[in-house]
Backbone as numpy.savetxt, mean C-alpha at the origin, in Angstrom:
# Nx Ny Nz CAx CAy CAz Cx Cy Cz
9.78 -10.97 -25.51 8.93 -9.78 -25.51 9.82 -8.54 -25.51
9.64 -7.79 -26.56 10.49 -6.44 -26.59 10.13 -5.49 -24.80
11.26 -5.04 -24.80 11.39 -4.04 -23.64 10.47 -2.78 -23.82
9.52 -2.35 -23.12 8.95 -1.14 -22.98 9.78 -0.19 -22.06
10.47 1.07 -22.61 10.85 2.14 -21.80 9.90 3.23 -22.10
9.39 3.58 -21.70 8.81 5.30 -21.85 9.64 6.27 -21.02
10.50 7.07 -21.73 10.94 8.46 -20.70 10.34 9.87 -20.40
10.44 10.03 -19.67 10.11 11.20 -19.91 11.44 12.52 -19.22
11.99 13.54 -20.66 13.13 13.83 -20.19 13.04 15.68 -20.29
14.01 16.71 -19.51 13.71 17.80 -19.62 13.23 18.42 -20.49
12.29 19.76 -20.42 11.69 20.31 -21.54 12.09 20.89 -21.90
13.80 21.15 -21.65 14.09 21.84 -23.35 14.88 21.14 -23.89
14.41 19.49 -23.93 14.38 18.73 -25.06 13.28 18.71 -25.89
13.39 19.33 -27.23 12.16 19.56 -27.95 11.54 18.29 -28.32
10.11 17.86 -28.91 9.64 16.61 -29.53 10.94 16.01 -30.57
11.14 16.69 -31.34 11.64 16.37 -32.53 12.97 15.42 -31.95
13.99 16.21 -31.09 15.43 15.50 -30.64 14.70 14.86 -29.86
13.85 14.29 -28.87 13.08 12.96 -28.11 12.88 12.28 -28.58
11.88 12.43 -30.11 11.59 11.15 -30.12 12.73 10.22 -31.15
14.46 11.33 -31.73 15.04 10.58 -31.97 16.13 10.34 -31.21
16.04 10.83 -30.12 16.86 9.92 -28.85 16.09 8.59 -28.38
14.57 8.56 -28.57 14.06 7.47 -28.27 14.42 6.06 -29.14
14.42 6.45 -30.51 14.70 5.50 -31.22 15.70 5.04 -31.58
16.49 5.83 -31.05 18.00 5.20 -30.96 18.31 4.05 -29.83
17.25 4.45 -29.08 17.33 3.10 -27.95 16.53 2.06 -28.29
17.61 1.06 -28.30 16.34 -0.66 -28.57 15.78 -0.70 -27.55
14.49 -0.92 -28.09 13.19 -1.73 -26.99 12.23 -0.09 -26.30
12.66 0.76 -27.04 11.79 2.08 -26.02 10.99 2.46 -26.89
9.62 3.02 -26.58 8.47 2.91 -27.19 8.00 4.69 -26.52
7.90 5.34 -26.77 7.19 6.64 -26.24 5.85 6.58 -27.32
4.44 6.79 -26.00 3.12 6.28 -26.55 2.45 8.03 -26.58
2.80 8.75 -25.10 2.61 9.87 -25.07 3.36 10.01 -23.64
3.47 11.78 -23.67 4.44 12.26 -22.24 4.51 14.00 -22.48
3.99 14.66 -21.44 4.42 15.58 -20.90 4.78 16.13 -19.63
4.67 17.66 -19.45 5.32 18.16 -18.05 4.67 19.45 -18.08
4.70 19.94 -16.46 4.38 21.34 -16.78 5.74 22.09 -15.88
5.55 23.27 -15.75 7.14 24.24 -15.34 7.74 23.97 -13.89
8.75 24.14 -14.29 9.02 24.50 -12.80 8.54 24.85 -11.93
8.53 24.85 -10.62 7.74 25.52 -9.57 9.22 25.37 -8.22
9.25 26.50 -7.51 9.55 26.35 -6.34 8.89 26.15 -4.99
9.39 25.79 -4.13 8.57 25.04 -2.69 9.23 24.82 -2.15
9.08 25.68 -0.53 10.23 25.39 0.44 9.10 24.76 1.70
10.07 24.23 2.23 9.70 22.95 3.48 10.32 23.22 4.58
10.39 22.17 5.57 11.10 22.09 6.72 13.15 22.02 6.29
12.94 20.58 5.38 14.33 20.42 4.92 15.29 21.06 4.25
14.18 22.28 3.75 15.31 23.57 2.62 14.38 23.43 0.99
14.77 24.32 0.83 14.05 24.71 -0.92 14.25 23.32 -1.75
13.43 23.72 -2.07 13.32 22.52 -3.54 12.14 22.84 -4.76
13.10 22.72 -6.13 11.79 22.89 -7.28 11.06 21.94 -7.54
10.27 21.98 -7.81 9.42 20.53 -8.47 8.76 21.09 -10.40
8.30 19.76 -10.56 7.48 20.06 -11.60 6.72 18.36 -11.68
5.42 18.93 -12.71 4.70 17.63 -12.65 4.79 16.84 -14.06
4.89 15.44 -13.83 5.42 15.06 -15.24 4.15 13.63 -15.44
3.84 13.35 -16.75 2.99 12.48 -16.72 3.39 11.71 -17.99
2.82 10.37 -18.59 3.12 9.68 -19.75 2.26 8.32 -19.81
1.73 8.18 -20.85 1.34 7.03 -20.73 1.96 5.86 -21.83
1.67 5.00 -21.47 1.64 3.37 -22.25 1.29 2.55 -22.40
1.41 1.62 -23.60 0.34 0.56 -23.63 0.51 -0.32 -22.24
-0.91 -0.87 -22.55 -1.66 -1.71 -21.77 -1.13 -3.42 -22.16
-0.75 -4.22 -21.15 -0.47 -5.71 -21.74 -1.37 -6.30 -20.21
-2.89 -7.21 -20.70 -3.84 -7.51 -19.51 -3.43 -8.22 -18.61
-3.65 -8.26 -17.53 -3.16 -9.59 -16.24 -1.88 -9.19 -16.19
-1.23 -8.24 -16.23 0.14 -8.33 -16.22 0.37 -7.59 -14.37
1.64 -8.08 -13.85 1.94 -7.42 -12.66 2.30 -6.00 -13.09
1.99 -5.54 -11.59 3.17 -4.01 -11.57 3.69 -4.06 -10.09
4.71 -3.07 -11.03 5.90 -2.91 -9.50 5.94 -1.22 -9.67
6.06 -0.53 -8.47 6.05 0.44 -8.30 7.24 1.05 -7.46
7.94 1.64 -7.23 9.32 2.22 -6.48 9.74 3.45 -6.53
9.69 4.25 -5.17 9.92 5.63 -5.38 10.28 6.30 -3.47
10.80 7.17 -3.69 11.92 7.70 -2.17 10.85 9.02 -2.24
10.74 8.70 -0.83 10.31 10.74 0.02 8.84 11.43 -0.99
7.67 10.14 -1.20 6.97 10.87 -1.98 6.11 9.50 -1.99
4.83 9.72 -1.91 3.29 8.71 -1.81 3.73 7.62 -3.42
3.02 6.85 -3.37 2.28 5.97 -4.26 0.79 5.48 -4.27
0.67 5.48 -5.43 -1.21 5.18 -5.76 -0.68 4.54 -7.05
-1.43 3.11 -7.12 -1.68 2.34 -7.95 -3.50 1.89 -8.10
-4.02 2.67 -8.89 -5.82 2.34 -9.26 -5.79 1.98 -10.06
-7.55 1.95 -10.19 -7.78 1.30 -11.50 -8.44 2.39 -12.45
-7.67 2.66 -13.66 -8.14 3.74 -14.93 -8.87 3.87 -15.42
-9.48 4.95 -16.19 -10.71 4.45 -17.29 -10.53 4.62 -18.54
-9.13 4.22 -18.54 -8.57 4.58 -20.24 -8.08 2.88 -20.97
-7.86 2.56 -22.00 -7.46 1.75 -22.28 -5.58 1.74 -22.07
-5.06 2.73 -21.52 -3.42 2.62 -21.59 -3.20 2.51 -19.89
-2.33 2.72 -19.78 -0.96 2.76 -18.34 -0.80 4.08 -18.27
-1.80 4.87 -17.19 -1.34 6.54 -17.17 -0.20 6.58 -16.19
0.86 7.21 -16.34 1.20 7.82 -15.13 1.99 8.90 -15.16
1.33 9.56 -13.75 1.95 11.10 -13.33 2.68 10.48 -11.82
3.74 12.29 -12.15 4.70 12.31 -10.82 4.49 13.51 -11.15
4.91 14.06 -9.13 5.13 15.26 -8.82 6.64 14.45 -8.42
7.96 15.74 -8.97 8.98 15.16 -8.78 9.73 16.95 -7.90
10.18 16.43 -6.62 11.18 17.52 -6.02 12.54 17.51 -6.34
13.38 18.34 -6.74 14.67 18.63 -6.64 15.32 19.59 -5.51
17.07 19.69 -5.98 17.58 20.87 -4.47 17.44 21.73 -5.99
17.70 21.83 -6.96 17.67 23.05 -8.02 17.39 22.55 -8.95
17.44 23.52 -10.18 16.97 23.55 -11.82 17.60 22.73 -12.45
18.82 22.47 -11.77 20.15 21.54 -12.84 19.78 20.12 -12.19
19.69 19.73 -11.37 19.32 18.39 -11.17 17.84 18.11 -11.38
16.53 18.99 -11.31 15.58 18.64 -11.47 15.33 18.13 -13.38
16.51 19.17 -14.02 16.09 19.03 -15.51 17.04 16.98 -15.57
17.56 16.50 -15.16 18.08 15.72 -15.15 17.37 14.35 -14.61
16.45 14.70 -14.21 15.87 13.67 -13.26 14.33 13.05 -14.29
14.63 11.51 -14.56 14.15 10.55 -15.79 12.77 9.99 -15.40
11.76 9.72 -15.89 10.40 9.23 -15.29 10.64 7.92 -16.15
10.61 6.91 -15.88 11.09 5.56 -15.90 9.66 4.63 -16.22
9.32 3.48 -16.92 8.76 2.71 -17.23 9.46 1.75 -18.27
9.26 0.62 -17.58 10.18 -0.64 -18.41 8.99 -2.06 -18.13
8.97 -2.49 -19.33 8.13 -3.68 -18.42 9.13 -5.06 -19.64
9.69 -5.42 -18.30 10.15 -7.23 -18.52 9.96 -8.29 -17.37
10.13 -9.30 -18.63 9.10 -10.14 -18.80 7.62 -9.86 -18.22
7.23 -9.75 -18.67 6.13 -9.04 -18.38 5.62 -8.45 -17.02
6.33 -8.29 -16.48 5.64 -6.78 -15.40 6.48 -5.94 -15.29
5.33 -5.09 -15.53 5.07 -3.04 -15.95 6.52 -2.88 -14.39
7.42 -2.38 -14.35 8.30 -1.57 -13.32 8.21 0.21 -13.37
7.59 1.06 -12.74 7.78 2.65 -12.71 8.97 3.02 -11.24
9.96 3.85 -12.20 10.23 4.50 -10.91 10.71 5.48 -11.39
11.87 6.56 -10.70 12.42 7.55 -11.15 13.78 7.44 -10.74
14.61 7.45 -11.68 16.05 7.80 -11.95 16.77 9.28 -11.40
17.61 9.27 -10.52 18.19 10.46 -10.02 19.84 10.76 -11.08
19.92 12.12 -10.71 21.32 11.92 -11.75 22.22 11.55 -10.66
23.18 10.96 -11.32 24.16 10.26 -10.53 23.98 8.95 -9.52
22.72 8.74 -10.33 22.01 7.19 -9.06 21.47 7.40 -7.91
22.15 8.95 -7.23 21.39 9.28 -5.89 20.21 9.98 -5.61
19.35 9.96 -5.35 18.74 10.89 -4.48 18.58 11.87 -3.32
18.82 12.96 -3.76 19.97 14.02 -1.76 18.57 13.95 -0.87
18.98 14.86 0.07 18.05 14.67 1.57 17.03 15.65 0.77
15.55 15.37 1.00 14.91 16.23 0.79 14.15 16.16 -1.10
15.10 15.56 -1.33 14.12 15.44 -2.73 13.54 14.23 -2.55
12.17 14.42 -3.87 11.43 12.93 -3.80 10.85 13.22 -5.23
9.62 11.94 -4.89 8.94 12.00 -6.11 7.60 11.25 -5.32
6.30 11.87 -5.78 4.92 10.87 -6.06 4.67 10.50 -6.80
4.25 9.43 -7.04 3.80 9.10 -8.44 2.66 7.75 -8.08
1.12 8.50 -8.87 0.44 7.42 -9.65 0.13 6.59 -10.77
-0.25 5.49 -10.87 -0.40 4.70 -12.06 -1.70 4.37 -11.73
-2.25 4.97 -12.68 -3.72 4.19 -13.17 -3.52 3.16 -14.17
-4.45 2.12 -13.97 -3.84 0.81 -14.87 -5.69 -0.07 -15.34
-5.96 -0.55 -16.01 -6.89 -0.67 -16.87 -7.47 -2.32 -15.48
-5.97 -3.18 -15.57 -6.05 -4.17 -14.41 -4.65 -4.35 -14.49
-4.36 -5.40 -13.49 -3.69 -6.04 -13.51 -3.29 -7.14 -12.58
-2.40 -8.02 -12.57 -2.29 -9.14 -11.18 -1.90 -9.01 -9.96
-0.28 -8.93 -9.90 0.15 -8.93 -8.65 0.67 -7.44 -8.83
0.45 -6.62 -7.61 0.51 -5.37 -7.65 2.00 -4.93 -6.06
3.03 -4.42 -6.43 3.88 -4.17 -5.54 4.42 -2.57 -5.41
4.41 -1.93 -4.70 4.55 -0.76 -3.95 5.78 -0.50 -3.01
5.97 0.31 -3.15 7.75 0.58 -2.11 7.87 1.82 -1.73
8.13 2.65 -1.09 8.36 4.07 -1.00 9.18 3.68 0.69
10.14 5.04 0.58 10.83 5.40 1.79 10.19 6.49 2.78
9.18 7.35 2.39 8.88 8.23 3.03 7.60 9.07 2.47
6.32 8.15 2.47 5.22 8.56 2.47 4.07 7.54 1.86
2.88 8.05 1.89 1.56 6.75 1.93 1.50 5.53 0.39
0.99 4.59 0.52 1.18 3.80 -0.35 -0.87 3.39 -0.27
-0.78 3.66 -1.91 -2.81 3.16 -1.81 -2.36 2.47 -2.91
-3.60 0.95 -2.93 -3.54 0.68 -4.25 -5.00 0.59 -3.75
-5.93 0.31 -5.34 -8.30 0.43 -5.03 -8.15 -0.15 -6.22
-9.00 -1.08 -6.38 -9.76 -1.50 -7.45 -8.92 -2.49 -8.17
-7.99 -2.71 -8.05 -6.46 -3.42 -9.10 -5.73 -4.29 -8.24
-5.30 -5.80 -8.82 -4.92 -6.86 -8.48 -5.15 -7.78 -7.98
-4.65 -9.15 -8.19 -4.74 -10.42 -8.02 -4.40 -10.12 -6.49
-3.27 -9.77 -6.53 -2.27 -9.76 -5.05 -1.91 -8.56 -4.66
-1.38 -7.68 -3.74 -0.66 -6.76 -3.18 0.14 -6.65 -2.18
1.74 -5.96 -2.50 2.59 -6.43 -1.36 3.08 -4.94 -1.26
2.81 -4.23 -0.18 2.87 -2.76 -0.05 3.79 -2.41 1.26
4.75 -1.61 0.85 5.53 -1.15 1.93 6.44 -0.05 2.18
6.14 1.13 3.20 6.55 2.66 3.43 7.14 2.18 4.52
8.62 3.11 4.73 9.06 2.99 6.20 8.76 4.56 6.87
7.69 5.15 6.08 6.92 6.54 6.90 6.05 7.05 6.51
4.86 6.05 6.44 3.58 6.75 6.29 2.55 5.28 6.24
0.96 6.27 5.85 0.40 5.31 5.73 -0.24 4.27 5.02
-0.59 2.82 4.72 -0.48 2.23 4.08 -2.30 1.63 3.84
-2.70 1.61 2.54 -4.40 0.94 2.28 -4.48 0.21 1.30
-5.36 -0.53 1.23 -5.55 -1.49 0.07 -6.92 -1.58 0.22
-7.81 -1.28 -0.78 -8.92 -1.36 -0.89 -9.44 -2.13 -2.21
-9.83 -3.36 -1.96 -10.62 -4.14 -2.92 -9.89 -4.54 -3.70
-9.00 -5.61 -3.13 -7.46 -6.57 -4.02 -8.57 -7.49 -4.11
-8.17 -8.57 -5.46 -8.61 -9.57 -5.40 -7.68 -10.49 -5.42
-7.09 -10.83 -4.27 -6.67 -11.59 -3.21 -6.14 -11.31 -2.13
-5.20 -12.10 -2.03 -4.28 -11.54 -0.70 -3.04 -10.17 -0.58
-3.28 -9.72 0.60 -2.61 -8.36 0.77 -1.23 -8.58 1.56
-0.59 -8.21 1.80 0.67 -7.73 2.48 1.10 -6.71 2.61
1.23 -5.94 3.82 1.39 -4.44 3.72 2.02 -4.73 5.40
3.02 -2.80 4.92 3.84 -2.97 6.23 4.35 -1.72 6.12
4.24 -0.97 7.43 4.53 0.18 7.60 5.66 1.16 8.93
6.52 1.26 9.25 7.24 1.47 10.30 6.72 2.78 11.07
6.12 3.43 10.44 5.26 4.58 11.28 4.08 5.49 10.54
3.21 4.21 10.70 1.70 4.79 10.07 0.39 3.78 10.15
-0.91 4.06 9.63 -1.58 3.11 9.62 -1.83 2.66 8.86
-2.43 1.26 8.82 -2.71 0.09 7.69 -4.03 0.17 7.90
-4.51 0.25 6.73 -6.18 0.05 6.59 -6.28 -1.32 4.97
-6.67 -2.20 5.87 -7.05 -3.25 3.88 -8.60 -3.58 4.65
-9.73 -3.19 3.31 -10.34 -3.34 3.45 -11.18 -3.65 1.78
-11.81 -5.05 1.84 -12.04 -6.18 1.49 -11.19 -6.28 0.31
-10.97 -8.03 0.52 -9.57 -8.69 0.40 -10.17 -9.88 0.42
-10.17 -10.21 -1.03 -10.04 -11.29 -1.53 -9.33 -13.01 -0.91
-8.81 -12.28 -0.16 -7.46 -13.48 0.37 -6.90 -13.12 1.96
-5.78 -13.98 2.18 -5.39 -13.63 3.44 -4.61 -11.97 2.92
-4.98 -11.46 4.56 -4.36 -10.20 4.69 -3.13 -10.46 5.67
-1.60 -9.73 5.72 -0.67 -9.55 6.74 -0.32 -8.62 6.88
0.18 -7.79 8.09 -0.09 -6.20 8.76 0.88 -5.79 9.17
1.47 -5.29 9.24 2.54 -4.89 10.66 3.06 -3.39 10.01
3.25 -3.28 11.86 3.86 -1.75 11.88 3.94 -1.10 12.97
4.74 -0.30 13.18 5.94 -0.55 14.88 5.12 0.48 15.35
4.31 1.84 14.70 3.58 2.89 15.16 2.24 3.18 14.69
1.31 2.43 14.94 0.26 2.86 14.29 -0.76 2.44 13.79
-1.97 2.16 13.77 -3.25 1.37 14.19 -3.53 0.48 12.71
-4.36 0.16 13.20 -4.31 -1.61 12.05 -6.14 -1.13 11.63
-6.66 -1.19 10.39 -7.88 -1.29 10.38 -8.55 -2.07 9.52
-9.06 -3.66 9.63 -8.82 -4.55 8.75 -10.35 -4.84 8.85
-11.09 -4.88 7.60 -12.57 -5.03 7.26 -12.58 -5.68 6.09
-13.37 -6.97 6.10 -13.79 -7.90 4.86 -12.93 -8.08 4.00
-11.86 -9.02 5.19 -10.77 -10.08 4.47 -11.39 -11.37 4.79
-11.59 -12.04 2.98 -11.98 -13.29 3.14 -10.81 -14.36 3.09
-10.46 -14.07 4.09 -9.34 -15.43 4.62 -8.44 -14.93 5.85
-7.53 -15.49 6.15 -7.11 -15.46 7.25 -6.38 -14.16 7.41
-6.37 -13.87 8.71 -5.69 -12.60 9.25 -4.47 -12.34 10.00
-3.59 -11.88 9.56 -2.67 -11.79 10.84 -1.65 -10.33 10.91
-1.71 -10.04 11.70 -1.93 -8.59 12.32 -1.06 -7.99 13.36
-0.02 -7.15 13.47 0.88 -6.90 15.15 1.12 -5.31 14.51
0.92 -4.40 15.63 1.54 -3.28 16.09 2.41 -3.30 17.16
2.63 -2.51 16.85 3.83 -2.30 18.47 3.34 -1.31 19.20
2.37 -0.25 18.58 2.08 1.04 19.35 0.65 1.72 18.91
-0.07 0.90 18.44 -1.14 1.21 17.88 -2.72 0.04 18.28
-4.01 0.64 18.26 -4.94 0.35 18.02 -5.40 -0.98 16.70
-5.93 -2.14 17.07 -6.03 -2.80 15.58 -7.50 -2.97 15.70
-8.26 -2.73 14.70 -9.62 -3.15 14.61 -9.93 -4.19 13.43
-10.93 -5.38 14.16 -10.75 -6.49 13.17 -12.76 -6.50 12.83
-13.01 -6.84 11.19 -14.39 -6.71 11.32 -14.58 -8.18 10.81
-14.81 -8.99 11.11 -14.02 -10.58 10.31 -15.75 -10.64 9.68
-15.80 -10.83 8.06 -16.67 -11.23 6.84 -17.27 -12.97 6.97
-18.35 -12.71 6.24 -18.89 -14.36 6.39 -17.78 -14.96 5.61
-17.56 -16.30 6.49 -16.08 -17.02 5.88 -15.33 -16.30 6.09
-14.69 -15.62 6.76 -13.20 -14.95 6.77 -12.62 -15.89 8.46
-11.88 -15.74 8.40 -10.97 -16.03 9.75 -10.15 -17.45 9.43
-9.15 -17.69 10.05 -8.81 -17.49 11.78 -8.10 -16.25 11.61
-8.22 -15.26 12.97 -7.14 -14.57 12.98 -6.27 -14.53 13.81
-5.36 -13.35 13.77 -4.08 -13.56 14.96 -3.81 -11.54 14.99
-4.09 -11.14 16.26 -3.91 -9.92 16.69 -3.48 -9.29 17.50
-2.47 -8.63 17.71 -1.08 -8.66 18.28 -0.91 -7.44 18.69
-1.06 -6.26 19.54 -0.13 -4.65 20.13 0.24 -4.70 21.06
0.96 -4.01 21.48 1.86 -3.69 22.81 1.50 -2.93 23.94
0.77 -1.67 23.04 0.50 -0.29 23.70 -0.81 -0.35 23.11
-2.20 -1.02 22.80 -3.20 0.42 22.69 -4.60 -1.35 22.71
-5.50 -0.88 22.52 -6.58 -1.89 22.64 -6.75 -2.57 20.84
-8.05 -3.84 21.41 -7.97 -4.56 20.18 -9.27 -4.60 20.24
-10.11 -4.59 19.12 -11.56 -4.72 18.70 -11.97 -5.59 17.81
-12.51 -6.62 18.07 -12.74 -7.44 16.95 -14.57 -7.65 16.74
-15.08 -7.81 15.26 -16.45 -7.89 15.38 -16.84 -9.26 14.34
-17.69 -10.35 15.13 -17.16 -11.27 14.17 -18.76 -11.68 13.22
-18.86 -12.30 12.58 -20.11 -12.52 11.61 -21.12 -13.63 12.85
-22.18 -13.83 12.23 -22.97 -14.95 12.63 -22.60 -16.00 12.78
-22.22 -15.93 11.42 -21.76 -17.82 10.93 -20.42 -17.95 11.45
-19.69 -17.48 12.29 -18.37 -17.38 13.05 -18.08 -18.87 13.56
-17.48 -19.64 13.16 -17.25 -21.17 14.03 -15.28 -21.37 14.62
-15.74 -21.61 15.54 -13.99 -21.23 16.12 -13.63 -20.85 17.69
-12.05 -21.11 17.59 -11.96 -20.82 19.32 -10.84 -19.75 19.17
-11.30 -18.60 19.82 -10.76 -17.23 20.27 -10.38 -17.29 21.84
-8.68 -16.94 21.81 -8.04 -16.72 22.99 -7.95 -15.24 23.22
-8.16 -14.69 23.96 -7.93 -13.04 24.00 -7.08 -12.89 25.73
-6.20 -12.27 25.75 -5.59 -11.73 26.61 -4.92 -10.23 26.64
-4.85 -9.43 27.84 -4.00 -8.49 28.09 -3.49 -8.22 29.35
-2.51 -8.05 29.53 -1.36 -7.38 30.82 -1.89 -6.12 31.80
-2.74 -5.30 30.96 -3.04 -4.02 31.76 -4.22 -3.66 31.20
-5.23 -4.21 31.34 -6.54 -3.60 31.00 -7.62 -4.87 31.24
-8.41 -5.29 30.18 -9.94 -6.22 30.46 -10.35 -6.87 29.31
-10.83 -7.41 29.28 -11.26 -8.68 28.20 -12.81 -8.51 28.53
-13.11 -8.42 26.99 -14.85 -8.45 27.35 -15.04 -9.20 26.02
-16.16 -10.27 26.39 -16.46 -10.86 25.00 -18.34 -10.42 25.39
-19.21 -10.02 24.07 -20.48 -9.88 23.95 -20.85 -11.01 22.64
-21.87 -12.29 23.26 -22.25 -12.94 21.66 -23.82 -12.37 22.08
-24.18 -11.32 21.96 -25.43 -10.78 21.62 -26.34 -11.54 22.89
-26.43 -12.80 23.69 -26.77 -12.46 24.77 -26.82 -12.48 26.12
-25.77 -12.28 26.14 -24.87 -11.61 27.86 -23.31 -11.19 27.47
-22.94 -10.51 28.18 -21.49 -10.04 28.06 -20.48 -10.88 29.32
-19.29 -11.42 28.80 -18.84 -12.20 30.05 -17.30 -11.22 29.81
-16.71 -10.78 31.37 -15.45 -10.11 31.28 -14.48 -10.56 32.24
-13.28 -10.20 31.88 -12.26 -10.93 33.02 -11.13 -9.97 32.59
-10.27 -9.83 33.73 -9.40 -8.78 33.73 -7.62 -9.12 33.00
-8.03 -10.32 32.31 -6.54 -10.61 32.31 -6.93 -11.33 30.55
-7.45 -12.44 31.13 -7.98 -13.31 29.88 -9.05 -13.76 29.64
-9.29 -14.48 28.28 -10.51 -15.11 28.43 -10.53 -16.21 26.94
-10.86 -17.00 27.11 -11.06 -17.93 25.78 -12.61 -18.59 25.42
-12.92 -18.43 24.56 -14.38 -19.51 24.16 -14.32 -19.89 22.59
-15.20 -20.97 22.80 -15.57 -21.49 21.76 -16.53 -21.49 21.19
-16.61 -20.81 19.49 -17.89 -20.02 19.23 -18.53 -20.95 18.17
-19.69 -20.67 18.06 -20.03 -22.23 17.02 -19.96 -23.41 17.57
-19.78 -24.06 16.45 -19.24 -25.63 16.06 -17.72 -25.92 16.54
-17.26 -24.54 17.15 -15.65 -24.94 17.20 -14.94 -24.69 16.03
-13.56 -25.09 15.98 -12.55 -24.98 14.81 -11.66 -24.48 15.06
-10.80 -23.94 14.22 -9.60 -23.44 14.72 -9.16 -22.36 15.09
-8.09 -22.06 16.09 -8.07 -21.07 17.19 -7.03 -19.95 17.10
-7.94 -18.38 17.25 -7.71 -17.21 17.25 -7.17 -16.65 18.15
-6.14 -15.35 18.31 -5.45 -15.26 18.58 -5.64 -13.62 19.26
-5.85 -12.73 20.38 -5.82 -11.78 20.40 -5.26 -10.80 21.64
-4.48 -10.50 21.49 -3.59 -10.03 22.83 -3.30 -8.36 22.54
-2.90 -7.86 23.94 -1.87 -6.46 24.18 -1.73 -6.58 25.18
-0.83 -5.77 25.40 -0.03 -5.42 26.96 -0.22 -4.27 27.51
-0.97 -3.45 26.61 -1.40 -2.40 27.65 -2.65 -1.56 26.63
-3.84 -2.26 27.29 -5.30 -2.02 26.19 -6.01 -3.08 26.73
-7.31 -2.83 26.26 -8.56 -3.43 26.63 -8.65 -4.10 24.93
-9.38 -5.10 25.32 -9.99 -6.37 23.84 -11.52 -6.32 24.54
-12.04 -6.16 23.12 -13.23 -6.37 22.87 -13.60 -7.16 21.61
-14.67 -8.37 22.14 -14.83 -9.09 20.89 -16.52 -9.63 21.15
-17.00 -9.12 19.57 -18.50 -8.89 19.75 -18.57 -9.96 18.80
-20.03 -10.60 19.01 -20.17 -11.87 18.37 -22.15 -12.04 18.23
-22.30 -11.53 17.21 -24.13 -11.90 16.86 -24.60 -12.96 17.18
-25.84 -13.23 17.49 -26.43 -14.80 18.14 -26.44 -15.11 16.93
């Protein structure tokens, strides 16, 4: 399968010298691409220009994407165009490195890769890039950023999502999720498949995953809403409480414990509480759930 590159490169490279720098490269395809001006924007970290750059490309169906980008969000949706849109807002420290800095799309063997190219390979303190891809569909969907939120809605088989500073969602994968965040919150909400969570600061909010769950903060709140057929799960913080709400048809045995707070289970009719732990068996029985903290109250509600 030939290589797809789309670039997108400074604007005072005119059309004419682009698109025969493009074709001088084997395997690069420019479908469409622009930009708009410069802009300056100062922050906490010191000045920086930006400008916004966008491009699209063909579409190849069921195919994965990978997504990768430093100090700046990701969004991977679903489009209403037949191509591969994507825009970036891209920061620089000045004019000479921002005109230098490449908007990237390559797809081998078949999955779509976006990221952005810095000159000299680096990226300095303080610059970044956002960038979304709207995408028509596709399968397994992967996400990366160093320093800000990661969404993917509507798109993929699979999703494996991960910021080490911000927050992380997945809304309506069709399958299983993986997401992980070092200081922010995780929200996947309905999920095809098993969901997995983690993240050292910051609350968990997991609604209509049909399959198994498993879940740990270190410093955060997790709320579990478990779907007809969804479970077993496993729910894990250090510092803050756990909420779980489970379906009718719920069959299974739930352990719940905490160190510094109360255990309350409600199945719609009586509430039974204990200050440390508590376990039952709901239904028919089956296999056994998991829900703890060390300093928080668990609550787990259960319909007759």
């Amino acid at each position: 399968m030939p290589m797809l590159m789309p670039m997108l490169m400074p604007r005072r490279l005119v059309p004419a010298a682009f698109a025969a720098l493009c074709f001088a490269l084997p395997g690069c395809v420019i479908v469409n691409g622009s930009e708009t001006a410069n802009m300056r924007e100062d922050s906490w970290g010191g000045s920086t220009v930006k400008r916004n750059a966008t491009l699209e490309i063909a579409h190849a169906a069921g195919s994965p994407v990978s997504v990768e980008s430093g100090n700046g969000s990701i969004e991977v949706i679903r489009g209403g165009g037949p191509q591969v849109e994507v825009s970036a807002e891209i920061r620089a420290k000045d004019d000479a490195r921002l005109g230098q800095v490449v908007l990237r799309a390559e797809r081998s063997s078949g999955e779509l890769k976006v990221w952005v190219d810095w000159p000299g390979g680096k990226r300095l303190s303080n610059e970044g890039a956002s960038l979304t891809v709207r995408v028509p569909d596709a399968s397994a969907v992967k996400a990366e950023t160093s320093n800000g939120a990661v969404r993917v809605e509507d798109v993929g088989t699979s999703a494996d999502l991960r910021t080490s500073n911000g927050a992380v969602r997945a809304m309506r994968v069709a399958g299983p999720v993986e997401a992980r965040a070092s200081n922010g919150k995780i929200v996947i909400e309905d999920a095809a498949g098993d969901a997995k969570a983690r993240t050292s600061n910051g609350a968990i909010d997991v609604r209509g995953v049909r399959g198994r769950a498993d879940l740990e903060s270190s410093n955060g709140s997790i709320e579990i809403r478990v779907p007809e057929g969804g479970g077993p799960f496993r729910a894990v913080t250090s510092n803050a409480s756990v909420s779980v709400e489970l379906p009718a048809s719920f069959a299974g045995e739930i352990s719940a414990s905490t160190s510094n707070g109360s255990v309350r289970f409600d199945d719609g009719k009586g509430e039974v509480r204990s200050r440390d732990s508590l376990t039952r068996v709901i239904g028919a029985g089956g296999e056994k759930s998991r829900v703890s903290t060390s300093n928080g109250s668990v609550t787990i509600r259960a319909p007759k």
